[in-house]
C-alpha positions as CSV (number, residue, x, y, z in Angstrom):
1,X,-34.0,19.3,13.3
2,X,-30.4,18.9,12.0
3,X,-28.2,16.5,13.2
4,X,-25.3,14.1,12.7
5,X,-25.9,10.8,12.3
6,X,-23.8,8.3,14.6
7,X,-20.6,7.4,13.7
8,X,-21.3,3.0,13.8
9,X,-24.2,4.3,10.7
10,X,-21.1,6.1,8.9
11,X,-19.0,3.3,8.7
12,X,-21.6,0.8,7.4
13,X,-20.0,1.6,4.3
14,X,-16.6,0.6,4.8
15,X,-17.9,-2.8,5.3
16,X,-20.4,-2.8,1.9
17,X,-18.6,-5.0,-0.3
18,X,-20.0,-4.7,-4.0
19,X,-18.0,-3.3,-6.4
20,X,-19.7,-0.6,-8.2
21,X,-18.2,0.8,-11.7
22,X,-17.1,4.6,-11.4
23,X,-19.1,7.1,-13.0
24,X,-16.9,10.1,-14.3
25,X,-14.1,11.0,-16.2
26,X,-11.9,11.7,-13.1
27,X,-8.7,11.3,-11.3
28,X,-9.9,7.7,-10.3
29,X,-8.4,4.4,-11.7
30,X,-9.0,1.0,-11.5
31,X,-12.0,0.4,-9.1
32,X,-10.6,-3.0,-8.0
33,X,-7.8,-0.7,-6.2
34,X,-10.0,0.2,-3.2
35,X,-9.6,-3.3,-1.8
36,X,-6.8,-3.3,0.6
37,X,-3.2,-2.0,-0.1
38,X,-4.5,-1.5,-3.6
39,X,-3.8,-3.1,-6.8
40,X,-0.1,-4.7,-7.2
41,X,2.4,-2.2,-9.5
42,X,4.5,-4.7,-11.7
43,X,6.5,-1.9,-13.3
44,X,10.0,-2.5,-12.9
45,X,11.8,-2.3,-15.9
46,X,11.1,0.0,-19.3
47,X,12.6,-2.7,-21.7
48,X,10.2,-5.2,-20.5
49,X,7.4,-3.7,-19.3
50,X,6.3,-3.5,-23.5
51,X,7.3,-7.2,-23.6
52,X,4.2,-7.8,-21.0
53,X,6.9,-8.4,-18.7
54,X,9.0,-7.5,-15.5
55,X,12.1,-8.5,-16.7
56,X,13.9,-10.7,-14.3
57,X,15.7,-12.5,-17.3
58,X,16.2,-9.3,-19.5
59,X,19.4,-7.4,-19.0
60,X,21.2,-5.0,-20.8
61,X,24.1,-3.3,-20.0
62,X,23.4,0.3,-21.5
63,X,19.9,0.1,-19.3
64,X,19.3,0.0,-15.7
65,X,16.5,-1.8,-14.5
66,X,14.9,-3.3,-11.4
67,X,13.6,-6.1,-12.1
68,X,16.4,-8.0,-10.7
69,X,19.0,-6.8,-8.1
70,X,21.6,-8.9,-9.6
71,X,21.5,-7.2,-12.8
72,X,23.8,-4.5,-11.3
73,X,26.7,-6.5,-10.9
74,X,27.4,-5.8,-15.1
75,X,27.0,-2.0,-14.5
76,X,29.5,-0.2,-16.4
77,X,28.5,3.4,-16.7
78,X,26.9,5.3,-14.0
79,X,22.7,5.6,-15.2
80,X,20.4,7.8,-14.2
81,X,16.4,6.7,-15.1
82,X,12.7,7.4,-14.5
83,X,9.2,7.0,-15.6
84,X,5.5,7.9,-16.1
85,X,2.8,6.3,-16.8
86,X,-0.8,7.2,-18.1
87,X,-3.6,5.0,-17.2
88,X,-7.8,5.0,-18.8
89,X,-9.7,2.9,-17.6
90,X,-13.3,2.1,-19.5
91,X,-15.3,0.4,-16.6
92,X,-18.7,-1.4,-17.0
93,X,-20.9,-3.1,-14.7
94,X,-24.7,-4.6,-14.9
95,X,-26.1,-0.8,-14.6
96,X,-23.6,1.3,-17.2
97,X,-20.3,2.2,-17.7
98,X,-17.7,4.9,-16.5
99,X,-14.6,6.2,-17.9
100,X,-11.2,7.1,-15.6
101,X,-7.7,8.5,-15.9
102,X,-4.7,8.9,-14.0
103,X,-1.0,9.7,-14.4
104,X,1.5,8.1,-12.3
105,X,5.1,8.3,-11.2
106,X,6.6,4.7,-11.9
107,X,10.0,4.7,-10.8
108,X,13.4,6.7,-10.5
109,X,16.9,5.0,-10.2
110,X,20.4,5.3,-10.1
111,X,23.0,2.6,-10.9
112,X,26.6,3.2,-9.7
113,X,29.3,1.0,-10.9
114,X,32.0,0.3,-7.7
115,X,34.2,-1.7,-9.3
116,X,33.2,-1.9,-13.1
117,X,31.4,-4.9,-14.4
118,X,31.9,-6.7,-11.2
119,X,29.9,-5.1,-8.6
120,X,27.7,-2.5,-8.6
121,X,24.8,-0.1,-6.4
122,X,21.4,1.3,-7.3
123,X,18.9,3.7,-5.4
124,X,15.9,3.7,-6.6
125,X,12.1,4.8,-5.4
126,X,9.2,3.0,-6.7
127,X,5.7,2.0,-5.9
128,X,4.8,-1.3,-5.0
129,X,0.7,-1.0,-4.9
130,X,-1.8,1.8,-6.0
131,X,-4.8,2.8,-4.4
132,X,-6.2,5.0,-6.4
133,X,-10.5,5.4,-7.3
134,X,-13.7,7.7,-7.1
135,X,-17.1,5.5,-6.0
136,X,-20.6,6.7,-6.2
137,X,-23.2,4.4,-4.6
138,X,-26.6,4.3,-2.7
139,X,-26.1,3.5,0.5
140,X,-29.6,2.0,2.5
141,X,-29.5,2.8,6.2
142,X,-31.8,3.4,9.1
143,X,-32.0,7.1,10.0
144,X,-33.5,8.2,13.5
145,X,-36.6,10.1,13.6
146,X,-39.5,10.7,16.3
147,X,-41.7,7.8,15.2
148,X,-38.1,5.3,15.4
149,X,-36.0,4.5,12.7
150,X,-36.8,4.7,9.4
151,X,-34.9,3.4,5.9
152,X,-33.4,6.1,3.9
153,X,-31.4,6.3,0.8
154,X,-28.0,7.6,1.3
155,X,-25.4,9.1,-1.4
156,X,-22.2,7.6,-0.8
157,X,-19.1,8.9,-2.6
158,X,-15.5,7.6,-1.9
159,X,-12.2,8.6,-3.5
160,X,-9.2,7.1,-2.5
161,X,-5.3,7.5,-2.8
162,X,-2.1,6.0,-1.6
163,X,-0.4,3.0,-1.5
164,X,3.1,1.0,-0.8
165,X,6.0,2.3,-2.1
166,X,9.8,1.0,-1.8
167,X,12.9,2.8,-1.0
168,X,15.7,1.0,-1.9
169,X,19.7,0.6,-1.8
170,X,20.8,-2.2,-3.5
171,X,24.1,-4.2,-4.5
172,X,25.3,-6.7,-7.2
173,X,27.8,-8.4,-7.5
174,X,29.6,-10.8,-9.9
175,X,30.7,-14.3,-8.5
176,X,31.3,-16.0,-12.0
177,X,32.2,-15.1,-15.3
178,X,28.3,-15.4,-16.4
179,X,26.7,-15.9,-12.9
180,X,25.4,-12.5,-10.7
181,X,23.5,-12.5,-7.7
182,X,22.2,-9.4,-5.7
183,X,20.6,-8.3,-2.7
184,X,18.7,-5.3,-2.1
185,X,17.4,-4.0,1.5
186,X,14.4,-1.2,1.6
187,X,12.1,0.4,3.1
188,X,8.2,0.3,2.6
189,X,6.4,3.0,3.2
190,X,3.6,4.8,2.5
191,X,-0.4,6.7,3.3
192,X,-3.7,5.1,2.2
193,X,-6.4,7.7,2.3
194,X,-9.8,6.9,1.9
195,X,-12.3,10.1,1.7
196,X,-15.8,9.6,2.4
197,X,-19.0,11.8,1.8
198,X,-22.4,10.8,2.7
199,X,-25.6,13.2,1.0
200,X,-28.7,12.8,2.6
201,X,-32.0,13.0,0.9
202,X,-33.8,15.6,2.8
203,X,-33.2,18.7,4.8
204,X,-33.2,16.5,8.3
205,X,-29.2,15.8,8.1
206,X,-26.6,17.6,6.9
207,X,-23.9,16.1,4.5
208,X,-21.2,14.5,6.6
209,X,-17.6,14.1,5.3
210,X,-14.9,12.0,6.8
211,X,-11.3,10.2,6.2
212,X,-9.8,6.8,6.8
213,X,-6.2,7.9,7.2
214,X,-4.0,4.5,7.1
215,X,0.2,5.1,7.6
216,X,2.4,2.0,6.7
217,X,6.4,1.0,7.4
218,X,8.6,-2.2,7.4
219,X,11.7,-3.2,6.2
220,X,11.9,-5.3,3.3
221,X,14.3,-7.2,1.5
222,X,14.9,-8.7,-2.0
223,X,17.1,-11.3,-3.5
224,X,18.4,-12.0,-7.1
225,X,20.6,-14.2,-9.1
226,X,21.2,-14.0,-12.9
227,X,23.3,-16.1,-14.8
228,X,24.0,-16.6,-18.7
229,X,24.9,-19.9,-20.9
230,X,26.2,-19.6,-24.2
231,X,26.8,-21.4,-27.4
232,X,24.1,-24.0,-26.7
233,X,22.1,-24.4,-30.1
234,X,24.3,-22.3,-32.5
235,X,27.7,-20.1,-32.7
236,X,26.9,-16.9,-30.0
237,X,23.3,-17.9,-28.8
238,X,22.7,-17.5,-25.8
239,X,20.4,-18.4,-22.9
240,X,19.8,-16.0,-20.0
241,X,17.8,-17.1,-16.8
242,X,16.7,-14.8,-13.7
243,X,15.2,-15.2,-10.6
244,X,14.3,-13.0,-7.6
245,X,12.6,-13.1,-4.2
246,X,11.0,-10.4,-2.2
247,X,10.5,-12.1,1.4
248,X,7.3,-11.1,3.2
249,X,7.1,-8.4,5.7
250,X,4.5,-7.4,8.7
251,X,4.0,-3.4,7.6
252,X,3.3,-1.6,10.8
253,X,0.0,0.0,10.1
254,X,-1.7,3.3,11.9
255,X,-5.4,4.3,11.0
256,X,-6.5,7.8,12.0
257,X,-10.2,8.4,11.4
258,X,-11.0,12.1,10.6
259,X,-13.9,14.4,10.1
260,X,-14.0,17.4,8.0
261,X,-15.4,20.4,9.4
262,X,-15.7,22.0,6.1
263,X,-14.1,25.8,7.0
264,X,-13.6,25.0,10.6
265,X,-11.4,22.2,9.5
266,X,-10.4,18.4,10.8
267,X,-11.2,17.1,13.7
268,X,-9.9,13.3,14.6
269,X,-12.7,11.2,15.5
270,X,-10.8,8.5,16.4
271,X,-6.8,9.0,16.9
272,X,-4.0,6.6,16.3
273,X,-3.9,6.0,20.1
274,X,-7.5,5.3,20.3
275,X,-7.2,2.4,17.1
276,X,-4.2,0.8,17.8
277,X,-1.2,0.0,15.9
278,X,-2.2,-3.2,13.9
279,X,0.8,-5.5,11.7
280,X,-0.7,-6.3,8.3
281,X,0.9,-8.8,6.1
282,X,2.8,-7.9,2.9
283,X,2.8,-11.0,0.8
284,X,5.6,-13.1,-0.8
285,X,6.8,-12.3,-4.2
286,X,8.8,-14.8,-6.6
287,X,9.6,-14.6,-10.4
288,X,11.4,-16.8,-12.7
289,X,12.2,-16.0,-16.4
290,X,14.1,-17.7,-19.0
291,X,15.6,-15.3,-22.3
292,X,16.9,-16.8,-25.7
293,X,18.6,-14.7,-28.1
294,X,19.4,-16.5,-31.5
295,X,21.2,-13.7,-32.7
296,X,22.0,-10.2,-31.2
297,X,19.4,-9.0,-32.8
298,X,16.3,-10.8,-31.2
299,X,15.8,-12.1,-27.9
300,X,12.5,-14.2,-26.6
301,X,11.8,-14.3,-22.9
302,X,9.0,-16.1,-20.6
303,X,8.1,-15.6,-17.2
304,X,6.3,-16.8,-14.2
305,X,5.5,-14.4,-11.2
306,X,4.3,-15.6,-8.1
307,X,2.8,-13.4,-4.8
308,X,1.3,-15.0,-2.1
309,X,-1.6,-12.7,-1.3
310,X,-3.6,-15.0,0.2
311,X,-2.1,-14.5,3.8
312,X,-2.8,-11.0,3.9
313,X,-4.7,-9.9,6.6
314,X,-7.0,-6.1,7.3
315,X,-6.6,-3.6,9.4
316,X,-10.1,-4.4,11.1
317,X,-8.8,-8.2,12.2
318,X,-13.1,-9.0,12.0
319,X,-13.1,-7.8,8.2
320,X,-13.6,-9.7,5.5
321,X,-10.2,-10.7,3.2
322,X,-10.6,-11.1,-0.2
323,X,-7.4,-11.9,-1.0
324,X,-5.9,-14.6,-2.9
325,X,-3.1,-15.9,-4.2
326,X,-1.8,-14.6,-7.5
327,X,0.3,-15.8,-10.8
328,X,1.6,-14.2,-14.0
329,X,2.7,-15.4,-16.8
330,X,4.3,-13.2,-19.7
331,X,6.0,-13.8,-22.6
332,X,7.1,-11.7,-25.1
333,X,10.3,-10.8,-27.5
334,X,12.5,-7.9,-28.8
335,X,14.0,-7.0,-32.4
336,X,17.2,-4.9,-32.0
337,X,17.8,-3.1,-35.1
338,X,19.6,-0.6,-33.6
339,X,22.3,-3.4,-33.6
340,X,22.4,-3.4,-37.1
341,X,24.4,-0.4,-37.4
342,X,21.9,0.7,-40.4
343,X,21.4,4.1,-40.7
344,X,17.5,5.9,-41.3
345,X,14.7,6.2,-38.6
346,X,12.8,2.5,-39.1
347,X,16.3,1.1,-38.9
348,X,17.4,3.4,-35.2
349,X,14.5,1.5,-33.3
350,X,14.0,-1.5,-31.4
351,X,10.8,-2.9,-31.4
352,X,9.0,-4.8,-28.6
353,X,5.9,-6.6,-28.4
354,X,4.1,-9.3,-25.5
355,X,1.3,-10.6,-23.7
356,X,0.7,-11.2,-20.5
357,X,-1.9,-13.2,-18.3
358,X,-3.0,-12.6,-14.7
359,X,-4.6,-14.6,-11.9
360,X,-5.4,-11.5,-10.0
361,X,-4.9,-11.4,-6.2
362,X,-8.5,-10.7,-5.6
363,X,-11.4,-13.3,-5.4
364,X,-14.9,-11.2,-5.1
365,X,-17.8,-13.4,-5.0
366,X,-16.4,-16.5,-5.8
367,X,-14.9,-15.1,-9.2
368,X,-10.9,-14.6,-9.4
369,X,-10.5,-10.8,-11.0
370,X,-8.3,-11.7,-13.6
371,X,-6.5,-9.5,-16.2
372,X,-5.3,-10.2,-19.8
373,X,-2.8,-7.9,-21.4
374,X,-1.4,-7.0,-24.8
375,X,2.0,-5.2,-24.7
376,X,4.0,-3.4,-27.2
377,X,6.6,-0.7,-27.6
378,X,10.2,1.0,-29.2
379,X,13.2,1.8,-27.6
380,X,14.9,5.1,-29.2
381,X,18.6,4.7,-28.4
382,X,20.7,7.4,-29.0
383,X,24.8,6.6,-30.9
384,X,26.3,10.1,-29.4
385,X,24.8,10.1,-25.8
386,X,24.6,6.0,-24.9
387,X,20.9,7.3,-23.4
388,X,17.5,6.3,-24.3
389,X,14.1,7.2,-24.5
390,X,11.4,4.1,-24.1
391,X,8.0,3.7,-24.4
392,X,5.2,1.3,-23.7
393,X,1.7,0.9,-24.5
394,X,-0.7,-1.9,-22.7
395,X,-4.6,-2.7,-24.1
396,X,-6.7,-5.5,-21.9
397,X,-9.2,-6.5,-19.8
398,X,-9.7,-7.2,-16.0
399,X,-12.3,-8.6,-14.1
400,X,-15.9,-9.4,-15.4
401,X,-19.9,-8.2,-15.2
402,X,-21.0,-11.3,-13.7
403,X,-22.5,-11.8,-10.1
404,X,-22.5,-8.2,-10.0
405,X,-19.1,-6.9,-10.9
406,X,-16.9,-4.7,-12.9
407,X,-15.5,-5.5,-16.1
408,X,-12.6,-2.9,-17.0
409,X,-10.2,-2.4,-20.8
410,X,-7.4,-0.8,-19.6
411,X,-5.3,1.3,-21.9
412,X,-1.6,2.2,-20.4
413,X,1.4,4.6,-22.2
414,X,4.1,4.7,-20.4
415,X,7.1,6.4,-21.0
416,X,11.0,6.5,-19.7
417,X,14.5,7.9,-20.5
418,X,17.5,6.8,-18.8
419,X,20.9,9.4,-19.4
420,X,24.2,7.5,-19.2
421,X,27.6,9.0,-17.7
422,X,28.7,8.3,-21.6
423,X,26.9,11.5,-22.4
424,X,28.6,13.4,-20.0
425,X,32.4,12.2,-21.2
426,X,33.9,14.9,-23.3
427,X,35.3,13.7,-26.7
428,X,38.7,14.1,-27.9
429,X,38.0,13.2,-31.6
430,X,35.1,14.0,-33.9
């Protein structure tokens, strides 16, 4: 007799809490994002991101970046830029291994100078957390039948997509002749989706199919200050320090849970209405970095990044959290050249390289699911244009295969191009 099993036997596997390595060369990434909002996105500016950085303390005035909203208080041309990424993931656990791939959008921006070099807007779009994997796992439940219930084996496979993403209008300004401070207002949004399928072993049930559906929305807001001091170990050295503050926010959240029909389509089985609006906590986020440049051709730069995840809450208020506090440190340094003025290919690049290391903002089974990553990359300015073309490449490890968990070595390219209004000036003189 075919039937469908109840809905409370479904969900058992939303609360199931191992973490299982993928098992296919798919659109999944890292498995750790189906926790939550999904893995934090620390993308924020294309110069620093192949330092191991975010870049609250590295500024240049031909690049826009994000990393700190005082930054575009020094914006002199108007700047267009965006990014990609491309993420593999080589996942292990105690029972074998997996491979993943994804390609992401990272960010786009504008920067707008109002008054030049003294106070200046960006818009930008870019994500904040990614949710993003494909789960096979064996699910043990009790099934009904005529003689009571009786334990079964159940195919469980979950893909899931989404996370947080920021839209933002932002404003620098300068308040001293090496001191900027900014302030940047946005909107966090975005649609968690988590896609369930459950294959039965046996021609008494038919394969059931379902979605969580989760929307988010708040207002957020971010704070910066940047400042410069010169001359302090030798003739045009020059420190830089930046630091910036994301306050936290309650996102409104909204959880739909939907079944699929197959051809006859969806079908809610339980609205928005019926769950309730619920206010989940997005955490606290601080950086500090400090930049030294000897000469104008090499700059060193730290940083600390702080997020307090550890007061994040579910949706389900009776779930458990395993959420915790999180810190980064980075450090990494440039070698410009370009500034030479030297002519031939080796001598048009600037070269990048960093490392970075991660507390992680989950703790699964008592372990903290850290990450360690090597950074490295060129910056391909062009003389005619003012644009450029950067890219990044990452290689590490997060998380480990003890008590049962996932070890993964991430590999990350990223690429970006920003276009300057310079390119767009017609020249009088060859």
């Amino acid at each position: 007799m075919k039937k469908i099993v109840p809905i409370f036997i479904l969900l058992l596997g939303i609360s199931i809490t191992n973490v299982t390595a993928q098992n296919s060369l798919t659109r999944g990434g890292s498995v750790y994002s189906s926790f939550g909002l999904g893995t934090p996105v620390d993308y924020l500016s294309p110069q620093a991101s192949a330092m191991g950085l975010q870049g609250v303390a590295v500024f240049s005035p031909q690049r826009p970046s994000l990393a700190n909203p005082a930054f575009w208080g020094n914006s002199f041309f108007t700047t267009i830029s965006a990014g990609m990424e491309l993420n593999y993931f080589d996942a292990s656990d105690v029972t074998g291994s997996s491979e993943n791939t994804n390609i992401n959008f990272t960010y786009a921006q504008v920067v707008i100078p109002i008054l030049k070099n003294r106070l200046g807007a960006s818009l930008a779009m870019f994500p904040e957390t990614q949710n993003r994997f494909d789960l096979n796992r064996i699910v043990n439940v009790d099934l009904p039948s005529a003689s009571g219930p009786v334990p079964s084996d159940v195919e469980q496979t979950i893909s899931g997509t989404g996370g947080i993403n920021r839209l933002e209008l932002g404003f620098g300004a300068r308040i001293m002749d090496d001191l900027f401070v900014g302030y940047a207002p946005s909107l966090l949004f975005g649609v968690t989706r988590q896609d369930n399928s459950f294959l039965f072993d046996g021609a008494a049930f038919r394969t059931i199919d379902y979605r969580i559906q989760t929307r988010h929305i708040a207002m957020g807001h971010r704070f910066g200050v940047f400042g410069t001091i010169r001359n302090t170990f030798r003739n045009r050295d020059r420190f830089d320090i930046g630091a910036t503050l994301s306050l936290p926010v309650d996102l409104k959240a909204n959880r739909r849970l939907i079944n699929d029909l197959g051809a006859l389509g969806t079908v809610d089985i339980a609205s928005e209405e019926v769950l309730g609006e619920r206010n989940i906590s997005y955490p606290l986020m601080a950086a500090l970095g400090i930049s030294y440049s000897p000469t104008r051709y090499l700059l060193f730069s730290t940083e600390l990044l702080y997020q307090q995840w550890g007061d994040t809450n579910n949706f389900d208020p009776t779930a458990l959290n395993y959420t915790t506090d999180r810190m980064r440190l980075g450090l990494g340094l440039e070698y410009n050249v370009y500034q030479a003025g030297n002519r031939g290919l080796f001598n048009s690049l600037i070269y990048r390289a960093g490392a970075s290391y991660d507390t992680g903002h989950l703790q699964i089974e008592g372990k903290n699911i850290e990450t360690l990553l090597l950074s490295f990359g060129l910056g391909i300015p062009s003389r005619s244009s003012g644009s450029m073309l950067d890219l990044s490449f990452d290689y590490g490890f997060r998380g480990t295969e003890s008590n049962n968990l996932v070890r993964e070595r991430i590999f990350a390219f990223r690429v970006s191009f920003n276009l300057s209004e310079v390119m767009f000036i017609q020249r009088r003189f060859n």
